[in-house]
C-alpha positions as CSV (number, residue, x, y, z in Angstrom):
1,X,0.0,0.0,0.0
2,X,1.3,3.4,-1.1
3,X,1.9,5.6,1.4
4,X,-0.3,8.6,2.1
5,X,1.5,10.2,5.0
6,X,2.8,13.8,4.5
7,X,6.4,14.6,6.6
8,X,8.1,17.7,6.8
9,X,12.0,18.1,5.1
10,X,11.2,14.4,3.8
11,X,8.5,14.9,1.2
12,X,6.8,18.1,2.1
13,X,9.0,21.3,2.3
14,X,9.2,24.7,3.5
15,X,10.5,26.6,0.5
16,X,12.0,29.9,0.7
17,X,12.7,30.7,-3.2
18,X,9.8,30.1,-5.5
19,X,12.4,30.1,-8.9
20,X,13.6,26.6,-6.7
21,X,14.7,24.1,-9.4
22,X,12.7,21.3,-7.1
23,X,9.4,22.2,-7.9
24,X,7.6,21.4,-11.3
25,X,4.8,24.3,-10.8
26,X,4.2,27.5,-8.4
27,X,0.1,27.7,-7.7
28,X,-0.7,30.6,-6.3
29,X,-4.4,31.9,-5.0
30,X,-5.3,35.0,-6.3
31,X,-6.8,37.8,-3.9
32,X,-9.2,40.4,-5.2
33,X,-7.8,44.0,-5.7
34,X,-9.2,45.6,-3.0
35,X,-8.0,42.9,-0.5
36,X,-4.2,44.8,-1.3
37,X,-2.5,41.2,-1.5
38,X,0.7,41.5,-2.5
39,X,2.3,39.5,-5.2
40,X,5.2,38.2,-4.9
41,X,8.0,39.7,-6.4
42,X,9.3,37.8,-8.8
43,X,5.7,37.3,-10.6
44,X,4.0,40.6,-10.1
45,X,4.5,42.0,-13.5
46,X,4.1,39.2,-15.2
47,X,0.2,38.5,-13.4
48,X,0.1,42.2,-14.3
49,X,0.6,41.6,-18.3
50,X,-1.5,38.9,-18.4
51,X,-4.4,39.8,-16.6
52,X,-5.1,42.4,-19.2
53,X,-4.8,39.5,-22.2
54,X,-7.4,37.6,-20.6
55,X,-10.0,38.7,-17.4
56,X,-10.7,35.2,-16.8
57,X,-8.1,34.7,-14.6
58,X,-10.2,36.3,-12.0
59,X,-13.1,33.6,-12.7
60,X,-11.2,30.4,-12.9
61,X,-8.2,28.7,-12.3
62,X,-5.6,28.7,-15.0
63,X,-2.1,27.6,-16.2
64,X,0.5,30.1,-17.7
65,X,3.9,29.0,-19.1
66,X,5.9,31.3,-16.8
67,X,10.0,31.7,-16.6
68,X,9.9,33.3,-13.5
69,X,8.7,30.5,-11.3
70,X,9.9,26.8,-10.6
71,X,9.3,24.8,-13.2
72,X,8.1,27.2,-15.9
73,X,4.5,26.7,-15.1
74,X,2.2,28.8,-12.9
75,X,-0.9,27.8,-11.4
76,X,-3.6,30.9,-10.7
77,X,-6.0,30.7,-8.7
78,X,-8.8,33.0,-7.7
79,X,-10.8,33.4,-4.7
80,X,-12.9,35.3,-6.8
81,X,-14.9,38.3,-4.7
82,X,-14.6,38.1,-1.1
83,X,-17.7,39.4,1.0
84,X,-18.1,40.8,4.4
85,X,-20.4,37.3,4.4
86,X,-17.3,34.8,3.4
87,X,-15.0,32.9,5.6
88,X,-11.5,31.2,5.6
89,X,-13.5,28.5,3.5
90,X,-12.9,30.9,0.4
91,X,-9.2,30.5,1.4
92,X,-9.6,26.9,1.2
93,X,-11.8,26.5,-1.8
94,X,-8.9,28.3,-3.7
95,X,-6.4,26.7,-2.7
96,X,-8.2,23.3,-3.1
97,X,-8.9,24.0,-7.0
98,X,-5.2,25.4,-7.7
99,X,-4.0,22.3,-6.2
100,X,-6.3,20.0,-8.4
101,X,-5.3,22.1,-11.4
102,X,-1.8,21.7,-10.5
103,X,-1.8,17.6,-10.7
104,X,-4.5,17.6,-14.2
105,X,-1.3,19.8,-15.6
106,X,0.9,16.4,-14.6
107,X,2.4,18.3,-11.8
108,X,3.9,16.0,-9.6
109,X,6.1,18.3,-7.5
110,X,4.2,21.7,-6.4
111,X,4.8,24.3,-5.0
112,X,2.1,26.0,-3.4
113,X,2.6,30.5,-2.2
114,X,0.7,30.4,1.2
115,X,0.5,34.4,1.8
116,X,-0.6,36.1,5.3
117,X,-4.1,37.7,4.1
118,X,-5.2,39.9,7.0
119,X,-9.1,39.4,6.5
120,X,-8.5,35.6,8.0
121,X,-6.3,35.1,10.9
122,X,-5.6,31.6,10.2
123,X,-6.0,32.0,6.4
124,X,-2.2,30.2,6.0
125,X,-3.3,27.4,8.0
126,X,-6.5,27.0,5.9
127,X,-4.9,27.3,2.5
128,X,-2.2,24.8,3.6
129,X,-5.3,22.1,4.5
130,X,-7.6,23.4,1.4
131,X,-4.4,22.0,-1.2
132,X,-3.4,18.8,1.3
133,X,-7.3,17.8,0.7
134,X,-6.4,17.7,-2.9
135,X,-4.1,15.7,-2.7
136,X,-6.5,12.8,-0.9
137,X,-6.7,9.4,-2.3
138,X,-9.0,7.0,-1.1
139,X,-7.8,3.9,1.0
140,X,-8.9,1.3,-1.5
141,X,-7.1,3.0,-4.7
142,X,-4.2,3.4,-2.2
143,X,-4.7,-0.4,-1.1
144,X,-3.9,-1.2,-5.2
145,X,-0.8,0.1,-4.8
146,X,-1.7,3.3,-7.1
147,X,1.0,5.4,-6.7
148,X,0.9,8.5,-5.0
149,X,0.1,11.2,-6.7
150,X,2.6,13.9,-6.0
151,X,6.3,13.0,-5.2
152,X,7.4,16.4,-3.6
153,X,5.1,19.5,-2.1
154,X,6.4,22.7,-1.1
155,X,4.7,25.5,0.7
156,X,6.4,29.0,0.4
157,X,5.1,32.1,2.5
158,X,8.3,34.4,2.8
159,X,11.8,34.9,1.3
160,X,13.3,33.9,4.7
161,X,12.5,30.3,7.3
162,X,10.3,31.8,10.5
163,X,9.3,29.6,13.0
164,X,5.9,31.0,13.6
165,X,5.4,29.4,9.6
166,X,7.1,26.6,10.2
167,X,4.7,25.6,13.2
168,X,1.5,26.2,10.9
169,X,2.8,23.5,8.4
170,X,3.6,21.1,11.2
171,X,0.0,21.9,12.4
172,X,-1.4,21.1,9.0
173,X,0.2,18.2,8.7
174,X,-0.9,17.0,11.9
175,X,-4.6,17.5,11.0
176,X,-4.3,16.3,7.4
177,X,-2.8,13.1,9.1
178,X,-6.4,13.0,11.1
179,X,-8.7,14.0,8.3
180,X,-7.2,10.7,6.4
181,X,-8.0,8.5,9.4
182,X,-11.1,9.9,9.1
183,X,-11.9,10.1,5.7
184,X,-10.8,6.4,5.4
185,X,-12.8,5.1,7.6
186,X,-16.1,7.4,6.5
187,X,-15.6,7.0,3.0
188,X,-14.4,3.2,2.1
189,X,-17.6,1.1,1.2
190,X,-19.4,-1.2,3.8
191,X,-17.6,-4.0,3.6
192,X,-14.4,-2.5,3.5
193,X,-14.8,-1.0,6.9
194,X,-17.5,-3.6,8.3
195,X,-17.4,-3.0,12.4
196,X,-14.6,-6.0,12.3
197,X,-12.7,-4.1,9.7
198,X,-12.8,-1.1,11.3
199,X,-11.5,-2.6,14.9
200,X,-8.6,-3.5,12.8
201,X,-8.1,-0.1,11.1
202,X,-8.2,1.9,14.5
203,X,-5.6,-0.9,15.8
204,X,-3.0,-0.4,13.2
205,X,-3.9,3.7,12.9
206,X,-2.5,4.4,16.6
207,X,0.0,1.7,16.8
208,X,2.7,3.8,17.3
209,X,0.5,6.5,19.8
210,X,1.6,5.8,23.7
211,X,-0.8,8.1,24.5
212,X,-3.2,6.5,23.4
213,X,-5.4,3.6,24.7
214,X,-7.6,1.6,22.7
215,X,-10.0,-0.9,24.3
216,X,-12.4,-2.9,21.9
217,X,-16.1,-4.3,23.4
218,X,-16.9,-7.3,21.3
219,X,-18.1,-10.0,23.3
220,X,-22.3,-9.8,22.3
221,X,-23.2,-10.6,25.1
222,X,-21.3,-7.7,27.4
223,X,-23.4,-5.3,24.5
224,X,-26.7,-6.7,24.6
225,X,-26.4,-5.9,28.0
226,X,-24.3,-2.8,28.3
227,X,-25.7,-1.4,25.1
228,X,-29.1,-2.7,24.3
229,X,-30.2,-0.3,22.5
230,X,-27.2,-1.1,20.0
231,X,-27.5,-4.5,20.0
232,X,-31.4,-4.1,19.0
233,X,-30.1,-1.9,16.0
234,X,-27.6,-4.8,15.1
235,X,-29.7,-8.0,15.4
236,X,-30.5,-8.1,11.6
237,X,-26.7,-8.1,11.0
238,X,-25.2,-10.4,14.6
239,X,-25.3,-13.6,12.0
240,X,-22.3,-12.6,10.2
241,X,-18.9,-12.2,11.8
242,X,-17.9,-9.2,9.8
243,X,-21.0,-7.3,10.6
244,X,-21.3,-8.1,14.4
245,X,-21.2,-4.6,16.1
246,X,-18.4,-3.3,18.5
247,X,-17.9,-0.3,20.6
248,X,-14.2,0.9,20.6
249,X,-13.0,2.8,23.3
250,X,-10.1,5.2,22.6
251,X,-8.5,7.7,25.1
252,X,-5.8,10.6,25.6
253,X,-3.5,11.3,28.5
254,X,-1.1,13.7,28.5
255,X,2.5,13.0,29.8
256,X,1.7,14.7,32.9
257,X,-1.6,14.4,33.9
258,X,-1.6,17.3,36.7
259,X,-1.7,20.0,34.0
260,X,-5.4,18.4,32.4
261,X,-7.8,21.8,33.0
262,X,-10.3,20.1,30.8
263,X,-12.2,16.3,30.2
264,X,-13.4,15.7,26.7
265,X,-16.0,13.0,26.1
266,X,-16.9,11.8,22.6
267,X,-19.4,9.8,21.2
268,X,-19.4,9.0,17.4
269,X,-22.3,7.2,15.6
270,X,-20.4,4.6,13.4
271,X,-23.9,2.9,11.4
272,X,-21.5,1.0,8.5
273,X,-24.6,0.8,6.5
274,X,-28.1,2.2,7.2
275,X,-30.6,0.0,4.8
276,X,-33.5,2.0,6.9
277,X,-33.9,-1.6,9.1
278,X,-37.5,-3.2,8.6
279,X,-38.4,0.5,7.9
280,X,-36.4,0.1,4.2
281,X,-35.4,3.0,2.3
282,X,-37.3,3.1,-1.3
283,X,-36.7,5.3,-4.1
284,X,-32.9,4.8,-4.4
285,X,-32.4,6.5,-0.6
286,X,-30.2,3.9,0.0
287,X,-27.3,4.8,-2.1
288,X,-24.3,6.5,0.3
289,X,-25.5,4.9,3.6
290,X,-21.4,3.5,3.9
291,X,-21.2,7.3,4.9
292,X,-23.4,6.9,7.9
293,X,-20.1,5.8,10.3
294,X,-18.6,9.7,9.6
295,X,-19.3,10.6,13.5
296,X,-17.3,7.5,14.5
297,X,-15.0,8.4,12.0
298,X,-14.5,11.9,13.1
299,X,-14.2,11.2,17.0
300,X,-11.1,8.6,15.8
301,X,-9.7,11.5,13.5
302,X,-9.7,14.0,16.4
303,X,-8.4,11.5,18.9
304,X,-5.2,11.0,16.4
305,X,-5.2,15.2,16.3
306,X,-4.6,15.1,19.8
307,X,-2.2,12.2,20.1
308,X,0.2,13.9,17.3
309,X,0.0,17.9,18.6
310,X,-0.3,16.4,22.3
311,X,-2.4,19.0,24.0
312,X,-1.2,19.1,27.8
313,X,-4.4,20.2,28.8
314,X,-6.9,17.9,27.8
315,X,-7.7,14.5,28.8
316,X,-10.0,12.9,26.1
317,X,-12.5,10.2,25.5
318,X,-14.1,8.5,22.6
319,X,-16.6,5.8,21.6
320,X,-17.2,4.3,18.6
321,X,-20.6,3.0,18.0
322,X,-20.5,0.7,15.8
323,X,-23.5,-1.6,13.8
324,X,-24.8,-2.3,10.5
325,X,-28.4,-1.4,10.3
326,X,-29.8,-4.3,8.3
327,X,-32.9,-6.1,7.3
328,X,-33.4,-10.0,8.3
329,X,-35.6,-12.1,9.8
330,X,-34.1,-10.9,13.3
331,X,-35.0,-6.9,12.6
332,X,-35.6,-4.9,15.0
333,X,-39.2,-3.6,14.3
334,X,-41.5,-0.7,15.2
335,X,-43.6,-1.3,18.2
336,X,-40.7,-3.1,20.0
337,X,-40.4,-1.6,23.7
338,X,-36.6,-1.7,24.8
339,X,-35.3,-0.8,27.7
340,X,-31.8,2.1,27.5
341,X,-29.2,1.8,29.5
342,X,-30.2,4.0,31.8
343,X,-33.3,2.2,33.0
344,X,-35.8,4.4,30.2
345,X,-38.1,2.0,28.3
346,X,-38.3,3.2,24.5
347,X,-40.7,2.1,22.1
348,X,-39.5,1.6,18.6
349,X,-41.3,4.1,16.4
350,X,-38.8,3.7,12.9
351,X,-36.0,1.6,12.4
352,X,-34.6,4.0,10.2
353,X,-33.9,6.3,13.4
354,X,-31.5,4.3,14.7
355,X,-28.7,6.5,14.8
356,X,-30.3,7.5,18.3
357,X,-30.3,4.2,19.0
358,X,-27.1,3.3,18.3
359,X,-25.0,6.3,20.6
360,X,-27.8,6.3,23.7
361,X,-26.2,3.6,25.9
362,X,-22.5,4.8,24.8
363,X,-24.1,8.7,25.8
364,X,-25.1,7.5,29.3
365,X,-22.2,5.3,29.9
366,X,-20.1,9.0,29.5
367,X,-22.6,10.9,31.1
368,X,-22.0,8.6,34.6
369,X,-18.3,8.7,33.9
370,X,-18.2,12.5,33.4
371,X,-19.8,13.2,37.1
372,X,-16.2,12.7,38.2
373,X,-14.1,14.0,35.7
374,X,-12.6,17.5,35.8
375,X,-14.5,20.1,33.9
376,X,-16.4,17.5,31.5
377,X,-17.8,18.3,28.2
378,X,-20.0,15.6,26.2
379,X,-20.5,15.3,22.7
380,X,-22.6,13.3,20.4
381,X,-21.5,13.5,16.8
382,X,-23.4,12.1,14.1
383,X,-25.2,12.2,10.6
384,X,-28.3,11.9,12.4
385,X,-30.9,13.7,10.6
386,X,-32.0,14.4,7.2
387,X,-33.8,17.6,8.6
388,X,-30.2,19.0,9.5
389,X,-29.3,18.9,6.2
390,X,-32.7,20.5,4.8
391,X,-32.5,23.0,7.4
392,X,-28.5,24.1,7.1
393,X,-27.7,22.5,3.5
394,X,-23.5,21.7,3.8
395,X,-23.3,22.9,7.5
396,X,-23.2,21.4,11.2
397,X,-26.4,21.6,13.3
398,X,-24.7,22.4,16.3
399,X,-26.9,21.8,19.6
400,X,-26.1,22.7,23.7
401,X,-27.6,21.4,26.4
402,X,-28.6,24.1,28.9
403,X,-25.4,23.5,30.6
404,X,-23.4,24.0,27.6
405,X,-25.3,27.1,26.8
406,X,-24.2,28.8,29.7
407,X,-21.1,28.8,28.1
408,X,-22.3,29.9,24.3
409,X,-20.3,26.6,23.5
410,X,-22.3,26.1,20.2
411,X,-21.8,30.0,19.1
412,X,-18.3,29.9,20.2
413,X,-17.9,26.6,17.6
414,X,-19.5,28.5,15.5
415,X,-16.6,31.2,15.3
416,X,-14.2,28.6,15.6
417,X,-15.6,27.3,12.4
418,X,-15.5,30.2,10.4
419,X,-11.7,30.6,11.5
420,X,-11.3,27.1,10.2
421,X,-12.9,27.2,6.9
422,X,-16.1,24.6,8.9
423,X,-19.6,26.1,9.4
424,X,-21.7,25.7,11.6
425,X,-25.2,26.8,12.4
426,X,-26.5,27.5,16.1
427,X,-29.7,25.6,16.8
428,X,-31.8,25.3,19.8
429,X,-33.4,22.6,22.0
430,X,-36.4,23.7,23.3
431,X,-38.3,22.2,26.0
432,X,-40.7,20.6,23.4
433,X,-38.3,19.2,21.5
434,X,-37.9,17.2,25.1
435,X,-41.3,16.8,26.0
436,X,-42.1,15.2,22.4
437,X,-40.1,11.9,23.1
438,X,-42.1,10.8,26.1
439,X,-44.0,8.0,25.8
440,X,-47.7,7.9,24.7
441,X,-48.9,4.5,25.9
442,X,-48.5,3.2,29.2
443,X,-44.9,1.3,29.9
444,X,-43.0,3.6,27.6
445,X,-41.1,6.7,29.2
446,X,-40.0,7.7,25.7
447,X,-40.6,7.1,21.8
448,X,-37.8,6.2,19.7
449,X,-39.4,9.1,17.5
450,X,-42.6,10.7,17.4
451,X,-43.7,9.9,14.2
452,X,-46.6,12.5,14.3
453,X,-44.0,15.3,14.3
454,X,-43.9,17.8,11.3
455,X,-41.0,19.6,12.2
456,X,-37.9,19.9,14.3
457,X,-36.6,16.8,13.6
458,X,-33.4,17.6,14.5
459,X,-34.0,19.5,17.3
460,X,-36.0,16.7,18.9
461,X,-33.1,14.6,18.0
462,X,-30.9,16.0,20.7
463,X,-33.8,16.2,23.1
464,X,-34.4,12.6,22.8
465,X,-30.7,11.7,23.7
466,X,-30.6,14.1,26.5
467,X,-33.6,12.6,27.8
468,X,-32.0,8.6,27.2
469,X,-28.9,9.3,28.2
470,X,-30.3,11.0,31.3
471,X,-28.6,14.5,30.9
472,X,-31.8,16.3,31.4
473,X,-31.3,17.2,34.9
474,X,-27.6,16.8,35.4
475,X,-25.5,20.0,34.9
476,X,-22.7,18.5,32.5
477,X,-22.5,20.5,29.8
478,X,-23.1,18.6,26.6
479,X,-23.6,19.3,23.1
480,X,-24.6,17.3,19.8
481,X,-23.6,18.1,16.5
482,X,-25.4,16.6,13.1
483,X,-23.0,16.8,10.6
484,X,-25.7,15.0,8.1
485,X,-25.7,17.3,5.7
486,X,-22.0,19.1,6.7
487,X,-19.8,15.1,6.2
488,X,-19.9,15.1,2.2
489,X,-21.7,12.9,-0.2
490,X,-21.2,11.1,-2.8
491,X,-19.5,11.5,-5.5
492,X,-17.5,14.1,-3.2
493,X,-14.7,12.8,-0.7
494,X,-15.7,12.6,2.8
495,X,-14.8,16.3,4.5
496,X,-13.7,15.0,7.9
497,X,-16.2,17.6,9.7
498,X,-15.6,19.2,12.4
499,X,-12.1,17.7,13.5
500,X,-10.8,21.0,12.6
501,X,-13.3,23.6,14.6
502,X,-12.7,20.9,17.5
503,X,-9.0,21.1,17.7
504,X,-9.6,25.1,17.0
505,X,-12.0,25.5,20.2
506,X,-10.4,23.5,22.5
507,X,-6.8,24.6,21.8
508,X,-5.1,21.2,20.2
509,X,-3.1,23.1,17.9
510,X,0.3,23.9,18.7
């Protein structure tokens, strides 16, 4: 298998001359005029000439035979306008499509001008990510042993080595090294990463980590009884080996555990395919379920963020929930009555909610632990929700507990976000959006959903774990983000949402 990993000064470089002989292209992101970016020296005049031969520049990116730059060939490209209403993401989106113009020109060594713009404080650190994302290749093509598709990248941002630049590559790198994890595990098909083959790509992923602690639940009977509400989601599937679900445990300690200010619990919804359950998606719904495991996939992602930029402060949990919603003669059905975890009875309402289902025991299980943990926060991550998606289009629903609101945690991810090139819209839990998961019949305390709703889907979403994982009167602040419609779709690479907003907010980066 072909490598993917990036390293500094052995294939990726800080360059400090862009007319370096290395390097088979320069790509460099073009900032609108009244932004005052300056170019750099060397290519100034030349942009100069040709942007009066042909406007289009500004519109698209484009290729220019240029003597001025390494390997004769310049890569342009634009941000195009930039708004009071735009964010780092128009950083990223630049340097994302320069970067995939680069390689369709055969460029296999490029090197990429990362300039301080003033409007976005971490602008270099976003177009740095934006052209590594490029550069992606999928585990399975990597598994052929496809070659990689660049053999040398530079980044160049002044004339002269600083150290403040130098530690924004190495945090770059860092996260790109994450967002694979993640990626990987989100976007290979469902029987590539079955829950089995998953176990086994976590294993070998933080091999190498000491801080890191791995502990793997698959005995069936320790989660029918620790996580029923799993287990019920996984019937269909417990037949076959490969499908069988698992819960993975990961956790972070720093070196010196005196210095932790803050507890981090994580809980990622890992569904490895959603067929709906006995509640079957029609009408070609069915198509991208494999992405339904991109929570799991993120909390793994962020865990290897932290075990790489080792954050002193944090000590940090994760759970991965993982099941294959399928359809069988053992299904789970609606009008079931299970009892949680935490002593709730639910009544199956639609199998096809069982993302719910499948991080409520896991939620509870943390919520217990965090009661004597210093200065816990909870988190549920999860494509949970088509609503979210309707509602907020390519952006996290991002949802606090009442505890959590104290703190604006939500609108304070939300900023983090649009630092980081992630968006994130604030929603609410209401008290309805509580009160509509209780239970209508008699020996039910909730409904798995209440299928008589018309709205708020998401919203109730988060009441009904707060109210199953028993959060509703404990003051641990907790929040739950659906990244439904913010994780990527097919055909389009998974984006590894919000590993970067969470390393942002909670100070992972170096």
């Amino acid at each position: 298998m072909s490598d993917p990993e990036f390293k500094l000064y052995s294939n990726v470089f800080i360059e400090t001359n862009i007319q370096c002989v290395d390097y088979d292209a320069v790509i460099l992101i073009l900032y609108p005029e009244d932004l005052s970016v300056p170019l750099p020296r060397h290519i100034g005049s030349f942009i100069e000439k040709i942007s009066k031969v042909d406007k289009h520049i500004h519109k698209a990116a484009t290729v220019w035979n240029c003597d001025y730059v390494s390997g004769g060939r310049l890569v342009l490209s634009p941000t195009g306008k930039i708004s009071p209403y735009h964010d780092a993401k128009v950083v990223r989106d630049a340097a994302f499509k320069g970067m995939t113009r680069a390689l369709e020109a055969g460029a296999k060594k490029p090197l990429l001008v990362v300039q301080n713009v003033v409007n976005f404080p971490d602008g270099q650190l976003v177009c740095i990510l934006g052209a590594l994302e490029a550069l992606y290749v999928p585990l399975q093509t990597r598994e052929r042993d496809a070659p990689n598709n660049f053999l040398r990248i530079g980044f160049h941002s002044d004339e002269i080595l600083t150290d403040r630049f130098e530690k924004t590559v190495r945090n770059a790198l860092a996260l790109e090294k994450s967002r694979i994890l993640t990626r990987d595990i989100a976007g290979s098909d469902p029987e590539r990463m079955t829950p089995a083959n998953i176990v086994n790509y976590v294993k070998s992923s933080f091999k190498a980590d000491s801080n890191i602690t791995i502990k793997i639940i698959d005995d069936q009977e320790t989660i029918a009884e620790e996580y029923p509400l799993l287990a019920a989601v996984a019937r269909a599937s417990s037949q076959i080996e490969r499908h069988k679900p698992r819960v993975v445990e990961l956790e972070y300690k720093p070196s010196d555990i005196t210095r932790v200010t803050q507890t981090l619990l994580l809980v990622g919804k890992g569904v490895t395919y959603d067929t709906g359950g006995a509640d079957l998606k029609i009408s070609g719904k069915m198509a991208g379920m494999c992405r339904d495991k991109s929570g799991a996939a993120a909390v793994a992602g962020f865990l290897k963020a932290c075990s790489i930029l080792k954050p002193p402060h944090l000590k940090v949990k994760g759970v991965l929930c993982l099941c294959r919603n399928s359809i069988g003669e053992d299904s789970y059905v609606p009008d079931e009555l299970l009892i949680s975890k935490s002593g709730k009875t639910v009544r199956v309402t639609n199998t096809d909610a069982e993302g719910r289902f499948a991080m409520a025991d896991a939620l509870f299980k943390m919520g217990v632990l965090a009661e004597n943990e210093l200065n816990p926060h909870l988190y549920t991550i999860a494509t949970l929700t088509g609503h979210a998606r309707l509602c907020y289009g390519n952006y996290t629903a991002a949802l606090d507990n009442h505890s959590a609101r104290g703190t604006n945690h939500a609108t304070a991810l939300q900023f983090s976000g649009s630092r980081v090139g992630e968006g994130f819209e604030v929603s609410f839990i209401r008290p309805e959006d509580l009160a509509v998961n209780n239970g209508k019949c008699k020996g039910e305390d909730l409904v798995q959903v209440d299928m008589e709703a018309k709205c708020r889907h998401h919203q109730l979403a988060g009441g009904f774990l707060i109210k199953v994982g028993g959060l509703e009167d404990k003051n641990i602040k907790y929040t739950h983000l659906d990244i439904a419609g913010a994780a990527g779709t097919s055909p389009s690479e998974p984006t590894a949402v919000p590993i970067l907003s969470l390393c942002h907010v909670h100070k992972v980066l170096i």
